[in-house]
C-alpha positions, 0 to 999 in steps of 0.5 A: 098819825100825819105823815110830816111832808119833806121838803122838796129839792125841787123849791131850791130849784126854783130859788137857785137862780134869784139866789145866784143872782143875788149872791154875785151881784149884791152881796159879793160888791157889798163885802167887795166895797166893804174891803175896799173902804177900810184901805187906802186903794188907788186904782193905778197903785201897788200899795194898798195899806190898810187904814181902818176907819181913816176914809170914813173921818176923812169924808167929815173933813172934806168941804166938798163931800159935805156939800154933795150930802147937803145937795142930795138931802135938798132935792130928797127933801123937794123932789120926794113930797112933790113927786108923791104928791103930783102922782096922786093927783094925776091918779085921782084925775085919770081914775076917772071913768071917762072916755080917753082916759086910757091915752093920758094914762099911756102919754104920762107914762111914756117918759117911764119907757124913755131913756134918761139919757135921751130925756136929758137931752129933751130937758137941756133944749127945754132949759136953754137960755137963749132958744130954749122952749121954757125961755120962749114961752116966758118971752111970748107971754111978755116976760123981760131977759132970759134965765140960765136954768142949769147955768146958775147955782139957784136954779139948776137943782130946781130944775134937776126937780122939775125934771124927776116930776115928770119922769118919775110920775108915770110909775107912782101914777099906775101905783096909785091908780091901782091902790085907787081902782082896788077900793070898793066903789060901794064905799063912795057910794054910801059916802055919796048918799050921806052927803060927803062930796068929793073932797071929803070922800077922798080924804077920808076913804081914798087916802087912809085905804091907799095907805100901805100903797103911799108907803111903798110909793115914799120908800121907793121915790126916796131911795131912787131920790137918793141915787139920782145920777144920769140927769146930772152926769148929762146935764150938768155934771155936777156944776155950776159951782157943785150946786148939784154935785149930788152924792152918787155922782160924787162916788162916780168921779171918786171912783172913776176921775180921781181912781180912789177906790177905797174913799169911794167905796166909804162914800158908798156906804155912808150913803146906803146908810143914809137910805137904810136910815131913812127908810126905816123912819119913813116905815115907822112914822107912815105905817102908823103916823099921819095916814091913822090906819094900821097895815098890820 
């Protein structure tokens, strides 16, 4: 007969640590957050009543809570195609087997390293509208009057945007770029030989093997898509006229201006139920949607 091996004390161990973690820093403000929402609690008053479901039917009531739902789902929606997107590409161009490649790789990532809070700053002297660098540059290649980038409600999302692009590239960037170095080069060499250029090559070799890593990439440039905060709390605290009041920025003067702890905490789940949502689509819909590669 086999002996049956116990099970070691010593593994509980090891988890030990990551588990205390989690325990006190996730779960506990989860259930926390939880309490918090089903009642009525200011920060600064003795009473706390209890009111069930009352905060989550007031958000649908509440035009300003609507609008920064609507704004998180505008940027989600342009930022997230855009960033996977110029990710790829970038990776694809500095997969390359060229000289130098190693400092453009270094150089796209130094914003990852960076602090948002100093970027931010770097972006407001860019976006200014009178000095600013992106003003002046239209104003040397002939352009007429300037733009108030983060001053008008069309284009101070756009700029929130342009601005995650370059923050958020380095990171995709080195994900892809491995997903791409881990893909034998035996199959662009028969690929090569039977006449497929480039083009087709990476459509129908690169993008179907980097499948599972296009997964991991959508899912986690979503879900920091939805807790975009530092950017607007520095640049444009939620204006011009709330066009980027965007949600979790929304919790913050919830919690921390108006001290409504339990609206805030509502707010909180309504939007991690929102991730939770959609990333579940997006693991259904790429794990056997448009890539046509199964990653079981």
């Amino acid at each position: 007969m086999k002996s049956v091996e116990r099970p070691s004390w010593r593994g509980y161990l090891f988890v030990a640590p990551a588990t205390v973690y989690l325990a006190v820093f996730a779960l506990l403000p989860l259930g926390v957050a939880g309490y918090l929402a089903l009642h009525r609690w200011h920060l600064l008053k003795p009473e706390h009543p209890f009111v069930g479901g009352g905060n989550f039917t007031a958000l649908w009531t509440d035009p300003f809570f609507r609008q920064a739902v609507s704004n998180t789902l505008l940027y989600v929606v342009l930022s997230v195609p855009l960033g996977v997107v110029t990710a790829l590409g970038v990776a694809v161009l500095v997969a390359q087997p060229l000289r130098g490649m190693g400092l453009f790789r270094t150089l796209f990532y130094i914003p990852a390293v960076s602090s948002q809070v100093a970027l931010s700053m770097v972006w407001i002297w860019i976006l200014l509208p009178e000095v600013g660098l992106l003003n002046g540059c239209v104003k040397w290649l002939g352009g007429a009057g300037t733009t108030n980038f983060l001053g008008e409600p069309g284009w101070a999302l756009l700029a929130l945007v342009a601005m995650s692009l370059w923050i958020g590239l380095g990171p995709r960037m080195i994900i892809f770029l491995a997903g791409i170095q881990s893909i034998p080069g035996s199959l662009f060499e028969a690929a090569a030989l039977d006449g497929c250029n480039a083009w087709r090559r990476f459509l129908h070799i690169t993008l179907p093997l980097l499948a599972p890593t296009m997964l991991f990439v959508v899912v986690t440039t979503t879900i920091a898509a939805f807790q975009l905060f530092t950017p607007v709390y520095v640049m444009t605290r939620g204006g011009p006229r709330r066009s980027t009041d965007v949600l979790l920025y929304h919790i913050y003067q919830e919690a921390w201006q108006k001290l409504e702890l339990g609206m805030a905490s509502a707010q909180s789940y309504v939007l991690f139920a929102m991730i939770l949502v959609v990333a579940l689509v997006q693991f259904r819909l790429l794990r056997r949607g448009w890539t046509g590669v199964s990653m079981n």
